[in-house]
Biopython code that builds the backbone (N, CA, C, O; Angstrom):
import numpy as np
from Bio.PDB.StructureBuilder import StructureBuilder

atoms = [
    (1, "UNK", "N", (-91.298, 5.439, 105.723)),
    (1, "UNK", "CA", (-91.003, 6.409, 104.687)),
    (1, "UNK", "C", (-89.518, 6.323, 104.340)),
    (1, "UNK", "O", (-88.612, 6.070, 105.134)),
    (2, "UNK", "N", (-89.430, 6.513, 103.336)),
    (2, "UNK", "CA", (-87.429, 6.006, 102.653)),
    (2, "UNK", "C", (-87.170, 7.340, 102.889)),
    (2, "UNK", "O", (-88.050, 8.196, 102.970)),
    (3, "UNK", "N", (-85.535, 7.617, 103.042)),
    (3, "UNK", "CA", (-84.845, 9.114, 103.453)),
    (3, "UNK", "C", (-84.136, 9.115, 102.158)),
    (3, "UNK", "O", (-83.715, 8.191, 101.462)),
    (4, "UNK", "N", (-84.115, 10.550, 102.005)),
    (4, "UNK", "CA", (-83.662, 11.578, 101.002)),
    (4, "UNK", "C", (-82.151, 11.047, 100.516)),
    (4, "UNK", "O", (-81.254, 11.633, 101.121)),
    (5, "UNK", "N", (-81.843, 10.387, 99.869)),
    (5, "UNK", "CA", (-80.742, 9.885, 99.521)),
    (5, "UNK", "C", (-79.643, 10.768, 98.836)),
    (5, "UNK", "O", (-80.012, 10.964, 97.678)),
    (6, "UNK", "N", (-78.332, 11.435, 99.104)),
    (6, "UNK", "CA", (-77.244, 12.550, 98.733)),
    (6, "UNK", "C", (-76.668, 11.383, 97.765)),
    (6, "UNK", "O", (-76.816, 10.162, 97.717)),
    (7, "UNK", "N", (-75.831, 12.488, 96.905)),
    (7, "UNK", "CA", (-74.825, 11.849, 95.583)),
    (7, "UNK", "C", (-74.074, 11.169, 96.565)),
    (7, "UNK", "O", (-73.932, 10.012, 96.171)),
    (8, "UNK", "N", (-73.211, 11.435, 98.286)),
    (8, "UNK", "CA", (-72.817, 10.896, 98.404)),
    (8, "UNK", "C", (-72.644, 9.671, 99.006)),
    (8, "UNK", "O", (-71.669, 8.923, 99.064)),
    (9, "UNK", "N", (-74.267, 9.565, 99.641)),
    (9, "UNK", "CA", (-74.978, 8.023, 99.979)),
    (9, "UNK", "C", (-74.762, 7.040, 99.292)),
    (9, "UNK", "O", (-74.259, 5.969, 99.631)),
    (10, "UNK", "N", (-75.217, 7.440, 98.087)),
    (10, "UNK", "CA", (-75.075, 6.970, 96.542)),
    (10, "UNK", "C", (-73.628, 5.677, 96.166)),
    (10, "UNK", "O", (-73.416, 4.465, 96.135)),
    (11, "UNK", "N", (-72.972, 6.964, 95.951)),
    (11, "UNK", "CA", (-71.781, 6.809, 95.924)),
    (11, "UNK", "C", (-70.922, 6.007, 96.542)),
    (11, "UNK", "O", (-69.947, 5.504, 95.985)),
    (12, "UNK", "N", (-71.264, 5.825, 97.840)),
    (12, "UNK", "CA", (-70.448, 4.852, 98.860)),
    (12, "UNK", "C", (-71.203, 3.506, 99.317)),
    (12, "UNK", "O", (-70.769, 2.686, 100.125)),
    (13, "UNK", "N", (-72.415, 3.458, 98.631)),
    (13, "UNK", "CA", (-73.440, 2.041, 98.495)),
    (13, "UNK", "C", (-72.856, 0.886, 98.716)),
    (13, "UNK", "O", (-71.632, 0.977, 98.619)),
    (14, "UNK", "N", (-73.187, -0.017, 98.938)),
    (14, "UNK", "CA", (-72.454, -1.649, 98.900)),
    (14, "UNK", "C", (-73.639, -2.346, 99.537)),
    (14, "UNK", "O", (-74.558, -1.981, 100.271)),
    (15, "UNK", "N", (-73.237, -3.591, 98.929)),
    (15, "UNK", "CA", (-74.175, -4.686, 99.037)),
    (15, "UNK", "C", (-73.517, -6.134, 99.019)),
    (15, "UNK", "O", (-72.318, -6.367, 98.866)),
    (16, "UNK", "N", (-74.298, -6.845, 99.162)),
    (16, "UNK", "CA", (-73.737, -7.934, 99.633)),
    (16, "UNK", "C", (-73.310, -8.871, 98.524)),
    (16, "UNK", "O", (-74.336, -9.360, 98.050)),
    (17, "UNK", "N", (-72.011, -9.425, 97.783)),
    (17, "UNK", "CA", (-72.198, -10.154, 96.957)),
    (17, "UNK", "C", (-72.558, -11.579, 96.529)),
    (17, "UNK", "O", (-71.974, -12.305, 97.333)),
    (18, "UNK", "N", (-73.218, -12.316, 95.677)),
    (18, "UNK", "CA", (-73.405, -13.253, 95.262)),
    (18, "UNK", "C", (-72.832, -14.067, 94.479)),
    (18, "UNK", "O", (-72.377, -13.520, 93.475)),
    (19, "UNK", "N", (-72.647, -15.370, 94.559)),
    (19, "UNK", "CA", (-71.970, -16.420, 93.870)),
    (19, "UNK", "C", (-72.353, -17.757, 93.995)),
    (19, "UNK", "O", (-72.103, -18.254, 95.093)),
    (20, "UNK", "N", (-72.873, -18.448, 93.196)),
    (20, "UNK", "CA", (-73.418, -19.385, 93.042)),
    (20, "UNK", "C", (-74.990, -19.497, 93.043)),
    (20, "UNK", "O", (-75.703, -20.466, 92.784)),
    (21, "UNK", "N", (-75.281, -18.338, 93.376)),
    (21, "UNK", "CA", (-76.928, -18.380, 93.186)),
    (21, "UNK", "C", (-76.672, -16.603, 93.050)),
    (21, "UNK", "O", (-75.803, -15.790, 93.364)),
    (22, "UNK", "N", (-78.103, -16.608, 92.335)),
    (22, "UNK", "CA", (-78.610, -15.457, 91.760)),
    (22, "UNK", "C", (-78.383, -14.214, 92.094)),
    (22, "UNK", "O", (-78.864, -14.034, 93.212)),
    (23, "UNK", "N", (-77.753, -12.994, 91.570)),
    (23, "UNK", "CA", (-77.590, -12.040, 91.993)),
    (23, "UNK", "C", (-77.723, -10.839, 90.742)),
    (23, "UNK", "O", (-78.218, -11.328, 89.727)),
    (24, "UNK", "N", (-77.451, -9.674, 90.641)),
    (24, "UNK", "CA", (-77.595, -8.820, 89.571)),
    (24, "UNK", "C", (-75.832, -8.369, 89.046)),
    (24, "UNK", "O", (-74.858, -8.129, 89.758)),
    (25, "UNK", "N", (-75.939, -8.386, 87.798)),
    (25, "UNK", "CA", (-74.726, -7.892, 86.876)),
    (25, "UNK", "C", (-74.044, -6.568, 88.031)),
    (25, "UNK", "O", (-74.766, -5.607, 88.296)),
    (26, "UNK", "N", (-73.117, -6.635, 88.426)),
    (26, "UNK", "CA", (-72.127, -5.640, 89.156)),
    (26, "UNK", "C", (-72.205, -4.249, 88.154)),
    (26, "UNK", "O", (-72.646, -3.129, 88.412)),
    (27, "UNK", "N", (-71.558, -4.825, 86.836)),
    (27, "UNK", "CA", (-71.279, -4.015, 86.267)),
    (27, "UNK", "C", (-71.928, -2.551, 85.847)),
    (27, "UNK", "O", (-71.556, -1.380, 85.770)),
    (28, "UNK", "N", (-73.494, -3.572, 85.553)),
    (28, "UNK", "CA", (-75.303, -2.560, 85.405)),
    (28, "UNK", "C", (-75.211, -1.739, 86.310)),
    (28, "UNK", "O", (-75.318, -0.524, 86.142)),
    (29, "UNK", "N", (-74.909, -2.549, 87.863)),
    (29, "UNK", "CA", (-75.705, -1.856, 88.763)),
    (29, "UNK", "C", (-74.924, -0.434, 88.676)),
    (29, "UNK", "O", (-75.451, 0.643, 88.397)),
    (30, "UNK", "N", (-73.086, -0.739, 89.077)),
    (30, "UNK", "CA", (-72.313, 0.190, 89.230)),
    (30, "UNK", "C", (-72.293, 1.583, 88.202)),
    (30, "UNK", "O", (-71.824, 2.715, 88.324)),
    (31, "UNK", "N", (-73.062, 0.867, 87.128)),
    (31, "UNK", "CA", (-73.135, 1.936, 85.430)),
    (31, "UNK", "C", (-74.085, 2.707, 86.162)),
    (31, "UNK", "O", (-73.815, 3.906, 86.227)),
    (32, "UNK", "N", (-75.188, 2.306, 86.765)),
    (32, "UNK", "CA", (-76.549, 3.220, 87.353)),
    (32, "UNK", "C", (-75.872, 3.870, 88.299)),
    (32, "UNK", "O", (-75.389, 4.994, 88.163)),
    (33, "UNK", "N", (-75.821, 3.206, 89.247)),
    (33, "UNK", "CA", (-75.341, 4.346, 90.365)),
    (33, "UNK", "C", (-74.562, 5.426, 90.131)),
    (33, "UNK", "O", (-74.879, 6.421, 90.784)),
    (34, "UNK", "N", (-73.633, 5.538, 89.395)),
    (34, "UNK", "CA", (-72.653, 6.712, 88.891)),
    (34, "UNK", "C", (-73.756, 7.257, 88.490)),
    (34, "UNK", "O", (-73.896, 8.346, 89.045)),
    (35, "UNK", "N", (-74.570, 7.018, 87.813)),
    (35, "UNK", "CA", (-75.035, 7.869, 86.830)),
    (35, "UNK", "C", (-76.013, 8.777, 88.001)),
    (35, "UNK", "O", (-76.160, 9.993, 87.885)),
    (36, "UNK", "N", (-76.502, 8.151, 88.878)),
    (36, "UNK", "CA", (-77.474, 8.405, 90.102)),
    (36, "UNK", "C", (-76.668, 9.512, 90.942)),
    (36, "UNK", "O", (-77.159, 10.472, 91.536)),
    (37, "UNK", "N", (-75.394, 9.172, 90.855)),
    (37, "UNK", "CA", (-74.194, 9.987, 91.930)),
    (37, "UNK", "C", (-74.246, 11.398, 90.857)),
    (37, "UNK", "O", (-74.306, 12.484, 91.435)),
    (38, "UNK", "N", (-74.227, 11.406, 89.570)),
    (38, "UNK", "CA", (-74.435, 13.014, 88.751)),
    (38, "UNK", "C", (-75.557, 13.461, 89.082)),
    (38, "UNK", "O", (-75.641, 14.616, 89.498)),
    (39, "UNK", "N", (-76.848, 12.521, 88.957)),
    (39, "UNK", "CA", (-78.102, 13.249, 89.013)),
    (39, "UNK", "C", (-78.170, 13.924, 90.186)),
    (39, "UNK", "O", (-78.440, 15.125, 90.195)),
    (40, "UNK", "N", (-77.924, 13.204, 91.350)),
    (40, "UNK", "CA", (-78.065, 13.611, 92.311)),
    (40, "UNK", "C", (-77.118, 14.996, 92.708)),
    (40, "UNK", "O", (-77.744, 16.022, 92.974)),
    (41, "UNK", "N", (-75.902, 15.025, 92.741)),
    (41, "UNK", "CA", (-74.809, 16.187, 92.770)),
    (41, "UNK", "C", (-75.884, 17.549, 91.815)),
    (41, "UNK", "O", (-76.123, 18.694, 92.201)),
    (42, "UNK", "N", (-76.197, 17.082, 90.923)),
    (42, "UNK", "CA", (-76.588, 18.016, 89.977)),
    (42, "UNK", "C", (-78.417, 18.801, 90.547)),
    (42, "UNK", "O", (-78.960, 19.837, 90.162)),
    (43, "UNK", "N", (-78.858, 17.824, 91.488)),
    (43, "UNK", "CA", (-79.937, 18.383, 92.121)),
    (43, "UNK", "C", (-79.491, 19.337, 93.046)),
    (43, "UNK", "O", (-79.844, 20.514, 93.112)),
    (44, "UNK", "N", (-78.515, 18.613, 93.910)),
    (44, "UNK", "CA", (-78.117, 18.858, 95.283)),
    (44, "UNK", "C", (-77.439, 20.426, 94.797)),
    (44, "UNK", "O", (-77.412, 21.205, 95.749)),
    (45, "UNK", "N", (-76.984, 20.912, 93.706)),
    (45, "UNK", "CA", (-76.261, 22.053, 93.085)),
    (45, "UNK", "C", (-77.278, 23.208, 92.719)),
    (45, "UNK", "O", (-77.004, 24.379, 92.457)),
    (46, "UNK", "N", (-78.939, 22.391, 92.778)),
    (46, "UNK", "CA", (-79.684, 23.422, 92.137)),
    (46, "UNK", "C", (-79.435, 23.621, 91.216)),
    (46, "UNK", "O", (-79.279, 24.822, 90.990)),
    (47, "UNK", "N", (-79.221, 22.676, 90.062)),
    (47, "UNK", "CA", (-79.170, 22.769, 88.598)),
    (47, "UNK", "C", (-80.935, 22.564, 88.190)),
    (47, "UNK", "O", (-81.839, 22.340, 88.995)),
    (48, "UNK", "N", (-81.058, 22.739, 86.547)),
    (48, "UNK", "CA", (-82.218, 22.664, 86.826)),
    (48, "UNK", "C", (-82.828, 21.321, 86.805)),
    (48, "UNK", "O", (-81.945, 20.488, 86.594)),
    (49, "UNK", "N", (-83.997, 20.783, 86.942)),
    (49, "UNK", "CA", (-84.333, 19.567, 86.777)),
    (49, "UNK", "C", (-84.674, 18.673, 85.655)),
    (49, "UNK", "O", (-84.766, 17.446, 85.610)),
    (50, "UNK", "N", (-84.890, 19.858, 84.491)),
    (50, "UNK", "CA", (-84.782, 18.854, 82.984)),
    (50, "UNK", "C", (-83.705, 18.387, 82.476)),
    (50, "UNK", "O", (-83.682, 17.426, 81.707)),
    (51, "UNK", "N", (-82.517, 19.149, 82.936)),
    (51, "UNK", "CA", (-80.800, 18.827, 82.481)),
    (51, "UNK", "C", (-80.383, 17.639, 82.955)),
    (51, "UNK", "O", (-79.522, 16.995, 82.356)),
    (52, "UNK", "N", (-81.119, 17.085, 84.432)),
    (52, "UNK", "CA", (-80.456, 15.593, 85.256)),
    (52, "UNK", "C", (-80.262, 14.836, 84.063)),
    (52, "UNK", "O", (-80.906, 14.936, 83.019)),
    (53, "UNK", "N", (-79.351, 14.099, 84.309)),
    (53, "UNK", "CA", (-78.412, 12.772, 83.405)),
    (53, "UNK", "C", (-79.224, 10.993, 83.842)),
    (53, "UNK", "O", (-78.908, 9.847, 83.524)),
    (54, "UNK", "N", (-80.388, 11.591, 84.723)),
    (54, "UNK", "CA", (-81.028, 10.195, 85.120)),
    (54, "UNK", "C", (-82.474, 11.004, 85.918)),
    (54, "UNK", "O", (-82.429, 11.781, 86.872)),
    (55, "UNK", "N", (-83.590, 10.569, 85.239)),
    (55, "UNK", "CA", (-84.880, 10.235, 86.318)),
    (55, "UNK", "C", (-85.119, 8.975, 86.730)),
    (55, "UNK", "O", (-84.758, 7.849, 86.388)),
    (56, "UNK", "N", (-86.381, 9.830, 88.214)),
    (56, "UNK", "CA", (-86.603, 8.302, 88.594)),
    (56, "UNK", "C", (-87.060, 7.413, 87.874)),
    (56, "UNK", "O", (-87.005, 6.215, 88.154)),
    (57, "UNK", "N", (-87.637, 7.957, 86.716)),
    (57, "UNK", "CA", (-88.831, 7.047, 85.812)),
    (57, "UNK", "C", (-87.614, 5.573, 84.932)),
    (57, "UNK", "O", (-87.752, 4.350, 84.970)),
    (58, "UNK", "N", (-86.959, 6.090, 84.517)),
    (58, "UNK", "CA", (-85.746, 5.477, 84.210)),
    (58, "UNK", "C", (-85.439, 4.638, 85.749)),
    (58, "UNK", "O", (-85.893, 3.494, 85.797)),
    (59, "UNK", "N", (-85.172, 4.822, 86.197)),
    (59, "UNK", "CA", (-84.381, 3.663, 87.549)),
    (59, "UNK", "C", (-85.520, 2.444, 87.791)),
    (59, "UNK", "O", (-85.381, 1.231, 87.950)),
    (60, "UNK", "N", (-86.701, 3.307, 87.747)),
    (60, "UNK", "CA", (-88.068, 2.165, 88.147)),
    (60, "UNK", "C", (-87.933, 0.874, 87.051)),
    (60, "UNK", "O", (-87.778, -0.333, 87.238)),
    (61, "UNK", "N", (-88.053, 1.629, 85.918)),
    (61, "UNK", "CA", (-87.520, 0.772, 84.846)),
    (61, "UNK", "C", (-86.958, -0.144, 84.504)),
    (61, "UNK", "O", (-87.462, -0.992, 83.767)),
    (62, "UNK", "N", (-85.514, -0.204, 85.058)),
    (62, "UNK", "CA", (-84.289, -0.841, 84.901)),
    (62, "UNK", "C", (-84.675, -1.676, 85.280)),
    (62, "UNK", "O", (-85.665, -1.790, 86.004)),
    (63, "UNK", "N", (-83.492, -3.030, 84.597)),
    (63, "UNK", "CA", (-83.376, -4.751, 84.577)),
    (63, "UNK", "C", (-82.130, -4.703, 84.437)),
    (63, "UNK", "O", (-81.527, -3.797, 83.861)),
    (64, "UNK", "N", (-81.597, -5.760, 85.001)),
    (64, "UNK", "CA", (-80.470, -5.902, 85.595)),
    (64, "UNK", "C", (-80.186, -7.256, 84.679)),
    (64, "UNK", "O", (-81.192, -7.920, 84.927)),
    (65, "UNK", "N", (-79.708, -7.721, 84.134)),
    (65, "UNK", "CA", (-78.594, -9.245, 83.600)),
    (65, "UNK", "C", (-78.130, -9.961, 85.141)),
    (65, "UNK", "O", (-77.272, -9.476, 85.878)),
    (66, "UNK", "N", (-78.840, -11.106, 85.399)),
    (66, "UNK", "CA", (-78.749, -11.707, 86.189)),
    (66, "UNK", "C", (-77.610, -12.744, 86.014)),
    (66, "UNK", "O", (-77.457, -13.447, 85.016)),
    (67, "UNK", "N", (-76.650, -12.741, 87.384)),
    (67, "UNK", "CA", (-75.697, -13.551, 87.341)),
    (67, "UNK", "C", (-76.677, -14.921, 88.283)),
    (67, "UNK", "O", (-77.754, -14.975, 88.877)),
    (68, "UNK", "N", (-75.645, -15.791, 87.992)),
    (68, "UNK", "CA", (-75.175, -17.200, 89.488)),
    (68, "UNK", "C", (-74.076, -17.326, 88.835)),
    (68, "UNK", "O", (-74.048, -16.235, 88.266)),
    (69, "UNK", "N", (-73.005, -17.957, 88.456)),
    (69, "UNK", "CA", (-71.983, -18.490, 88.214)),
    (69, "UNK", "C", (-70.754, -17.956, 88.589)),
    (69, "UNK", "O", (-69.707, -18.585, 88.745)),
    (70, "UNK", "N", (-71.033, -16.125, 88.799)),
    (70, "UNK", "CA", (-69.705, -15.419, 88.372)),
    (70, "UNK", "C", (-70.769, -14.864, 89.489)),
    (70, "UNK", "O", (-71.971, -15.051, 89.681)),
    (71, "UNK", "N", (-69.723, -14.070, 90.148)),
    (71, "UNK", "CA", (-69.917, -12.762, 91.622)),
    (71, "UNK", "C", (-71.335, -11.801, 91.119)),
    (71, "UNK", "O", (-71.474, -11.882, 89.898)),
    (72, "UNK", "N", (-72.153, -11.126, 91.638)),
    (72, "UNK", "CA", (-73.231, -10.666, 91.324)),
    (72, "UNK", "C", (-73.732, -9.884, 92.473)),
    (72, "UNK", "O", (-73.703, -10.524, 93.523)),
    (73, "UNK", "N", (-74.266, -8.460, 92.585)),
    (73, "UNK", "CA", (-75.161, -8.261, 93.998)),
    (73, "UNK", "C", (-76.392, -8.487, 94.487)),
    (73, "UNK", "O", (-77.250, -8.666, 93.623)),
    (74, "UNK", "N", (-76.829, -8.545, 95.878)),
    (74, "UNK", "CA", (-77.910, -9.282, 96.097)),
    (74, "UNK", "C", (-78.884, -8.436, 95.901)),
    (74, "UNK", "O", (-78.976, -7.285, 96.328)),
    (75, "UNK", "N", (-79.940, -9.297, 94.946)),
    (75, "UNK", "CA", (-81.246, -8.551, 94.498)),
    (75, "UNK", "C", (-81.511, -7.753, 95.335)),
    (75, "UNK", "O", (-81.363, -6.536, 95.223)),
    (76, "UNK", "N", (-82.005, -8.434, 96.429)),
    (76, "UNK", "CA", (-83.456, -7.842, 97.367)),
    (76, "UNK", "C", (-82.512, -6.709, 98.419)),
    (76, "UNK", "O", (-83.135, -5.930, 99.140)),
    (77, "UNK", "N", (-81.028, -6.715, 98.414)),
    (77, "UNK", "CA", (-80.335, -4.873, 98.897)),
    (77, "UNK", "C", (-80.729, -4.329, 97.828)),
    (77, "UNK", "O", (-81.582, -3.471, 98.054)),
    (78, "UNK", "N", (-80.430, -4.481, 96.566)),
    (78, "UNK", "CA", (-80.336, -3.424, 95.205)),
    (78, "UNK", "C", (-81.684, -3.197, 95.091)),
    (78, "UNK", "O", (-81.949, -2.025, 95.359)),
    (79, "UNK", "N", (-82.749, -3.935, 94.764)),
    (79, "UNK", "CA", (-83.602, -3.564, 94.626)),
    (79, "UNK", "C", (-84.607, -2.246, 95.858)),
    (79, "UNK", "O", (-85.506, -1.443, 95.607)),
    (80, "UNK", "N", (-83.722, -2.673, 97.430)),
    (80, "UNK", "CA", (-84.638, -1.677, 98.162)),
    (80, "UNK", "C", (-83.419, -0.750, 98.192)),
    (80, "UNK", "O", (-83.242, -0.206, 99.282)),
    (81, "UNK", "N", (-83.099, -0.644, 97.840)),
    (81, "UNK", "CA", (-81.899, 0.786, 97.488)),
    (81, "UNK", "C", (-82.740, 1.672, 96.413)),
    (81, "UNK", "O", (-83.228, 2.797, 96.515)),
    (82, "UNK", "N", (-82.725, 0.779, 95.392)),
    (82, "UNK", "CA", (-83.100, 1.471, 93.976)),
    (82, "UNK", "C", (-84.645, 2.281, 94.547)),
    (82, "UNK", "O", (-84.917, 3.473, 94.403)),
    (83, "UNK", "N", (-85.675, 0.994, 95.353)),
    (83, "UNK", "CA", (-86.861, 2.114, 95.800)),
    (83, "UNK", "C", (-86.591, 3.426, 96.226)),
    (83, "UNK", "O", (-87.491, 4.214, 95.933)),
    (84, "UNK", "N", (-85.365, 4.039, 96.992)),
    (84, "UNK", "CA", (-85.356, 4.484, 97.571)),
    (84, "UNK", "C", (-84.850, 5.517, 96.841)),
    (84, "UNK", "O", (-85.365, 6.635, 96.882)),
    (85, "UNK", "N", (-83.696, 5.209, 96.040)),
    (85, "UNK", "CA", (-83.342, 6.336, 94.763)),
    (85, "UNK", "C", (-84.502, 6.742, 93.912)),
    (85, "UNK", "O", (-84.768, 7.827, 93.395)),
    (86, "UNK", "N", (-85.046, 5.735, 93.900)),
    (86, "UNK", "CA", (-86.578, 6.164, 93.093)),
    (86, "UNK", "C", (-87.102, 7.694, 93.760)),
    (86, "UNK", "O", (-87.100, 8.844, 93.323)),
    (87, "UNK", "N", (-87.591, 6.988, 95.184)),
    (87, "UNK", "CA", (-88.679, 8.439, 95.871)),
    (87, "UNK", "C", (-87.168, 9.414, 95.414)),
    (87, "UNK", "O", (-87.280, 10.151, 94.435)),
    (88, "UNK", "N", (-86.029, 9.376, 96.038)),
    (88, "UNK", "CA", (-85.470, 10.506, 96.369)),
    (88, "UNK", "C", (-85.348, 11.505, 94.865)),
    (88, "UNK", "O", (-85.366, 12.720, 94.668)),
    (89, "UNK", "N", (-85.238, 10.463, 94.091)),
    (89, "UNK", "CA", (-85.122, 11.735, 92.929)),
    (89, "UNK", "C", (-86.280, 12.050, 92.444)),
    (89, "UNK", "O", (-86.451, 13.052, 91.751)),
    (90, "UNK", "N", (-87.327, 11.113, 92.802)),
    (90, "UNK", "CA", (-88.878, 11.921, 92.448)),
    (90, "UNK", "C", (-89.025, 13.186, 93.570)),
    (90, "UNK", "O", (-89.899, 14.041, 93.429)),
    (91, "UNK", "N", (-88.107, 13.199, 94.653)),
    (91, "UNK", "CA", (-88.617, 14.599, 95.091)),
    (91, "UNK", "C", (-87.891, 15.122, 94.651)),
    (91, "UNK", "O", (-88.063, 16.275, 95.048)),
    (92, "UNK", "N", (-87.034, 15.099, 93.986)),
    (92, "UNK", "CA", (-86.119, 16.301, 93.445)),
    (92, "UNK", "C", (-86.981, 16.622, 91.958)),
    (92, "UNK", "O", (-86.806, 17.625, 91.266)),
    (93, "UNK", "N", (-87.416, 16.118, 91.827)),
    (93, "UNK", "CA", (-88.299, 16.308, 90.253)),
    (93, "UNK", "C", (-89.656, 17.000, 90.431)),
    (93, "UNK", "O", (-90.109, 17.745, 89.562)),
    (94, "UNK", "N", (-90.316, 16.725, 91.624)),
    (94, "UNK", "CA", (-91.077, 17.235, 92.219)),
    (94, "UNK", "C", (-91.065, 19.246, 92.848)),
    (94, "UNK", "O", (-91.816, 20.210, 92.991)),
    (95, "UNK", "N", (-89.972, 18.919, 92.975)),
    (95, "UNK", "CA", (-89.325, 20.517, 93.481)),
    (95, "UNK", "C", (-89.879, 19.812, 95.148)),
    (95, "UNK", "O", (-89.734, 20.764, 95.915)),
    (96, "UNK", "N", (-90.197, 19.104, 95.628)),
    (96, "UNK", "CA", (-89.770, 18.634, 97.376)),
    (96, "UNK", "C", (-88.981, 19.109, 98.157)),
    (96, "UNK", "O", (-89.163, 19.396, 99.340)),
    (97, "UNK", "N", (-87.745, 19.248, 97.308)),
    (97, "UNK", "CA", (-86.421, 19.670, 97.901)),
    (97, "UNK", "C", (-85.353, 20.889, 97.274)),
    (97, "UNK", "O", (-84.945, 21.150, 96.142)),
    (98, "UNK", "N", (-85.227, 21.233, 98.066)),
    (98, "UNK", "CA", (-84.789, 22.533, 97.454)),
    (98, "UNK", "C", (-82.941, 22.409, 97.968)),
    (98, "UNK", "O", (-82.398, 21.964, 98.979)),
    (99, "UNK", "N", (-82.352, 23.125, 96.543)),
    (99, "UNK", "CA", (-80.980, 22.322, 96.171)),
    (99, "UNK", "C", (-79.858, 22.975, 97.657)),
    (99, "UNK", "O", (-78.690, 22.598, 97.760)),
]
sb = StructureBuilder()
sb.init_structure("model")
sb.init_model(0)
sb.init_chain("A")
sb.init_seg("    ")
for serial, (resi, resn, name, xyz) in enumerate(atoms, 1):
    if name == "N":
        sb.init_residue(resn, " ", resi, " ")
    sb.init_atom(name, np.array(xyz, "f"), 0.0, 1.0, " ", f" {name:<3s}", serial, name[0])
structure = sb.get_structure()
C-alpha cells in the first residue's frame, strides 16, 4: 500500500539523474511537483477540495518530454513517485483524510 504523501515529502523529492539514455524533462517534472507541493499544503490546511490547484486525475495523465542527450530524471523513480501522489491526493479528494 503507498503512504500518504505531505506538501513536504513532495517538496524535498529527488531522483536520480539521467544522461545519455532516457530520462524525463526536469523542467515538467519540477513544474508538477510545485504544483503537487500547493495541492497538497492546501489539503493538509483543510481548504476545500474543489479549490486544489492539481487533482489526481490530472497527474495520472501527465507525459513528460523525454530527454537522452541533455540531464533528465529517471523514469521508473518518477513514475513510482507520481503513483503514489496519485493515491495520496485521491484520498484527499475522497475526504480519507482529514486536513
Amino acid at each position: 500500500m503507498p503512504s500518504l504523501l505531505t506538501g513536504e515529502q513532495v517538496l524535498n523529492a529527488l531522483f536520480s539523474q539521467t544522461q545519455f539514455r532516457v530520462g524525463y524533462d526536469e523542467r515538467e517534472v519540477d513544474d508538477l511537483l510545485d504544483r503537487a507541493v500547493s495541492a497538497l499544503r492546501h489539503h493538509e490546511a483543510g481548504r476545500p477540495v474543489a479549490d486544489a490547484l492539481l487533482v489526481s486525475s490530472e497527474v495520472a495523465a501527465v507525459r513528460f518530454t523525454q530527454t537522452k542527450w541533455r540531464r533528465g530524471y529517471d523514469q521508473t523513480e518518477v513514475d513510482a513517485f507520481l503513483e503514489n501522489l496519485v493515491w495520496s491526493l485521491q484520498q484527499h479528494e475522497s475526504g480519507g483524510v482529514e486536513g
